[in-house]
Structures are given as C-alpha cells and as structure tokens.
C-alpha positions in Angstrom: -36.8 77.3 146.4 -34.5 80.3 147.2 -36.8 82.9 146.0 -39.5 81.1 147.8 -37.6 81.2 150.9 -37.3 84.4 151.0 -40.6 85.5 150.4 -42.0 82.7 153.0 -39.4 84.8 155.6 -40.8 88.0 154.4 -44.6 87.3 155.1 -43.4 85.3 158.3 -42.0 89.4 160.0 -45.0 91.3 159.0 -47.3 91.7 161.8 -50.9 92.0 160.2 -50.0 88.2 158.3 -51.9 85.7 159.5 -49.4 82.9 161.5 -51.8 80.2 160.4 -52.5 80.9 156.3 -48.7 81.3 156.2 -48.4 77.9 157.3 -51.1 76.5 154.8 -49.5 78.2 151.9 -45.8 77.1 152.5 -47.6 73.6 152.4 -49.8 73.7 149.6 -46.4 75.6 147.7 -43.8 72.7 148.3 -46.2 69.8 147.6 -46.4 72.0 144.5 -43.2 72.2 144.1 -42.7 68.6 144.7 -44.9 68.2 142.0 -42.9 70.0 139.4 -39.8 69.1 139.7 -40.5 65.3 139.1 -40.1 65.3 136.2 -36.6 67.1 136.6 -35.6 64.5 139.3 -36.7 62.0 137.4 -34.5 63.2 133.9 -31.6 63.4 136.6 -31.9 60.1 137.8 -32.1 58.9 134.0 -29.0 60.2 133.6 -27.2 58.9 136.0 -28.5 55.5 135.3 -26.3 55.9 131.8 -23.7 57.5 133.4 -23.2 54.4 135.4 -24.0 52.0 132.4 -21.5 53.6 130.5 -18.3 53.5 133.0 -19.5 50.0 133.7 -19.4 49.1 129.8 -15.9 51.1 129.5 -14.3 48.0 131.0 -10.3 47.6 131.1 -10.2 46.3 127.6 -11.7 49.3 126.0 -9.8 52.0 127.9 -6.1 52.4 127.0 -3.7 53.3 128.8 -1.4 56.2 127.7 1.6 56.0 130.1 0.5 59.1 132.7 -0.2 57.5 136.1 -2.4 60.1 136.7 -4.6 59.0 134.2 -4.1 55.4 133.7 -4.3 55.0 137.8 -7.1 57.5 138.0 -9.0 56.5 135.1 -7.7 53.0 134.0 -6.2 55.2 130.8 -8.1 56.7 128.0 -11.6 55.8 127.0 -12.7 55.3 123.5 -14.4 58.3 121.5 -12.7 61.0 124.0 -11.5 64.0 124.0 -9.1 64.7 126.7 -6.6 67.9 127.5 -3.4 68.2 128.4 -2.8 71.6 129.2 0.1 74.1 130.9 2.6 77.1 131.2 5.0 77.2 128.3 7.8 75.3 128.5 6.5 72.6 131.7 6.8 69.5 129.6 3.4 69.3 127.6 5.2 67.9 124.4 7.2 65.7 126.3 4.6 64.2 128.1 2.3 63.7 124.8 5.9 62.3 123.3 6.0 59.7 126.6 2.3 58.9 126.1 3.0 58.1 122.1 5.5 56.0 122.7 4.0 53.9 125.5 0.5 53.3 123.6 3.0 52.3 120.3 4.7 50.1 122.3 0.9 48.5 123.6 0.6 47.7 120.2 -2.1 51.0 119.4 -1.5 52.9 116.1 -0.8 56.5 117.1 -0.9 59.4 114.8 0.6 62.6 116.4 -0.4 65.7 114.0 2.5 67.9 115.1 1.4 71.8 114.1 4.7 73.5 116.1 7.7 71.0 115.3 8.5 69.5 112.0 8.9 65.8 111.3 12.5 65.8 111.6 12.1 67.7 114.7 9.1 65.2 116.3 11.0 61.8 115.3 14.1 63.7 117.5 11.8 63.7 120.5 10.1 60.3 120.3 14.2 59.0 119.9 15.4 61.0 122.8 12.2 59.6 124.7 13.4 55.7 123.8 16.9 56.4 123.9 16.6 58.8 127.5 18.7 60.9 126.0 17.9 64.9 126.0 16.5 66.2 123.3 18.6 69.0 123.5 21.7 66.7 123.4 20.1 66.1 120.1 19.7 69.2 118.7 23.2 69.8 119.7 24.6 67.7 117.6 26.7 64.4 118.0 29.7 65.7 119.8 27.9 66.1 123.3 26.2 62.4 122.8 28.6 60.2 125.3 29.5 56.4 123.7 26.5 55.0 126.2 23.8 57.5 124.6 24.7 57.0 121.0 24.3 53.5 121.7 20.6 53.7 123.1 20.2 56.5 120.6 20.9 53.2 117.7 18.9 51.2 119.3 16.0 53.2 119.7 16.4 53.8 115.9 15.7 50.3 114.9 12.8 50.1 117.8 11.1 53.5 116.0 11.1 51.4 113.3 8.9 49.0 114.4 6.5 51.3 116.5 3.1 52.0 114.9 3.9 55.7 115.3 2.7 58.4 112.5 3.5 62.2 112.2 2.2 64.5 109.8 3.3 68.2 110.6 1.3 70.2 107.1 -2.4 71.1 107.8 -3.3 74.4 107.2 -6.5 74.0 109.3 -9.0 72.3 111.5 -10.8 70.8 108.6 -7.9 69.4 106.6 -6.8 67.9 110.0 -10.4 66.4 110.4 -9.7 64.9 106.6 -6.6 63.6 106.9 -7.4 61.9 110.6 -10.4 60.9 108.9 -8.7 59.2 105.6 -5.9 57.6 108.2 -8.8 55.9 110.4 -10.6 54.6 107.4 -7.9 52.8 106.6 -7.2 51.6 110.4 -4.5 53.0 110.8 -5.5 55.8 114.1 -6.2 54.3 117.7 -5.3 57.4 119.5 -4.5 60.9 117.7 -2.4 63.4 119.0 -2.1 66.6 118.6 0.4 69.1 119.6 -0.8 71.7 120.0 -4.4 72.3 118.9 -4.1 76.8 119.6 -2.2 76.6 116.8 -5.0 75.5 114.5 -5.7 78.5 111.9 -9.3 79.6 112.2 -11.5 79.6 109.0 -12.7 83.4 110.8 -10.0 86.0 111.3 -11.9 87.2 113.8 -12.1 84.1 116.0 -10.0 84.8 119.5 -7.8 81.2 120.5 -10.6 80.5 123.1 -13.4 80.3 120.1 -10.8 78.5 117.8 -10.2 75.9 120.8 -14.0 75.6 121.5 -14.8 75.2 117.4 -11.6 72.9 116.6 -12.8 70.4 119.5 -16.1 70.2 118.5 -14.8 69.4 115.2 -12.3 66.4 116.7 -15.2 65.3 118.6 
C-alpha cells in the first residue's frame, strides 16, 4: 500500500499524466488489492477467533497462580503448557522471587520441581526456609549466632512445613537434554505441575560455538 502510495503521488506531479487515467488506475489497483489480501484478512481474523477461544477456555481453574501480583492480577496466574520469563540485572531478586512463587504454588497444593543450575540443594532448601521462616537468607548463611530467639523459632517451624510442601530440587544436569529427561521422567510419574528453573543461561550448550542468546532460544524450544 506504501509503495503504491508513493508511486500514485509520483504520477499525480508529472504534468504530461493524464488527471483522469490516474484516477481509473488507483481504482482498478485497490479493488485489486482488496482482492488479494482477503485471503490474509481472512487467516487474520481466523486467528483471532482461537485466540479468543483459547483465553476463554483458559478459565480460573486451569491457570495457577504463582504468588506475583503482577501476574496473578494481570493474568489470573500461569496458564498451562507455558513458557514464561522472569528476567533482570544481577543481583534484583530473580531467585528470590522464583523462591516466593515455589513456595506459594506448594502451598496451593501444585507439585513444583525447581531445577536449580547455580545453587546447590543445601543452598536452595536455605532459600525456600528463609522464604517460610522471613528470615534473610543471609542470616542463614551466616550461621546460627546472628538468628534472634523469634527467627530460630519460625526458622523450626518452617522446617516441619518444608516437610510437607510438594517442593522438588535437583541441582546436577549437565545439559538441556538431560534436563528435558529428568522433567520428563518426574511428570510421568505426576509428580511436575510447574517447573522451575533457575537460571536457564546457565544451560551448557551441545555446540561450543553457541553464544547465551542461541543457547536461550534452543533450550526454550526444547522446554516447550
């Protein structure tokens, strides 16, 4: 329509065009136009149909809701068979936030598995107990003499409630595909409602020559 435009403007300054053809053309071209990109209006208008189908059949059952009010307030929570982001600076809270959002989804009663590639086990289960307890993780790491008599209280009690919380960790895949198995193996069973992972740039890429951005792209495609 653009290019059109601008030769229908082009014709429209020279002096020897005739005012009148002009005019005939630019009609005869649109209804051609018109004609042509039915079927591209038409594809569009398919799609938005099942766009619409699909956010009315995601009803408030299906979607979950992970504890963000961004999200869950936005959204209604997390929708089934999605892959969703949660992305920032080093340092801005990204683990603790995934650590909030595991906890709150355990305590809804869906089985989380959190495939931790930067912290250890030991160091993961710290977090989720700090997030129970609201005690710092730092406090934590620490050690027990900076824990006040209120803290290590909460800090026993959110013991016993980690316990009970359908929460799983596994910190040892080498890469993408062995993560794919093991989520894979865990959801046979079904034992994965939401997975976790923190944080996928650290996947190893089967291709040394792979950048992060293509190890990103390949490894969601993969969790997809």
């Amino acid at each position: 329509v653009m290019l059109y435009g601008y030769t229908l403007t082009k014709r429209c300054i020279e002096p020897d065009n005739d005012p009148f053809q002009i005019l005939d053309n630019a009609i005869a071209a649109m209804q051609d136009f018109a004609v042509r990109i039915a079927p591209v209006r038409d594809s569009v208008t398919e799609h938005a149909i099942e766009l619409i189908k699909k956010m009315l059949d995601d009803t408030p059952s299906k979607l979950i809701k992970c504890g963000l009010e961004v999200i869950d307030n936005n959204r209604g929570g997390l929708a089934p068979n999605e892959l969703t982001y949660l992305g920032g600076r080093p340092a801005q809270g990204k683990t603790a936030s995934m650590v909030h959002m595991a906890v709150y989804m355990a305590r809804n009663g869906h089985n989380v598995l959190i495939m931790s590639l930067e912290l250890s086990t030991r160091e993961m289960t710290a977090r989720i107990l700090g997030n129970i307890a609201r005690v710092p993780y730092k406090a934590i790491q620490d050690g027990t003499n900076t824990l006040t008599e209120k803290e290590w209280e909460r800090l026993g009690q959110a013991v016993e409630e980690l316990k009970t919380l359908p929460i799983k960790i596994v910190d040892r895949v080498a890469n993408i595909n062995e993560l794919c198995a093991e989520v894979s193996k865990r959801h046979a069973r079904k034992e994965v409602d939401v997975l976790l992972v923190d944080y996928l740039q650290l996947i190893n890429s089967e291709n040394e020559r792979h950048n992060k951005h293509q190890v990103v792209a390949g490894s969601s495609t993969k969790l997809m």
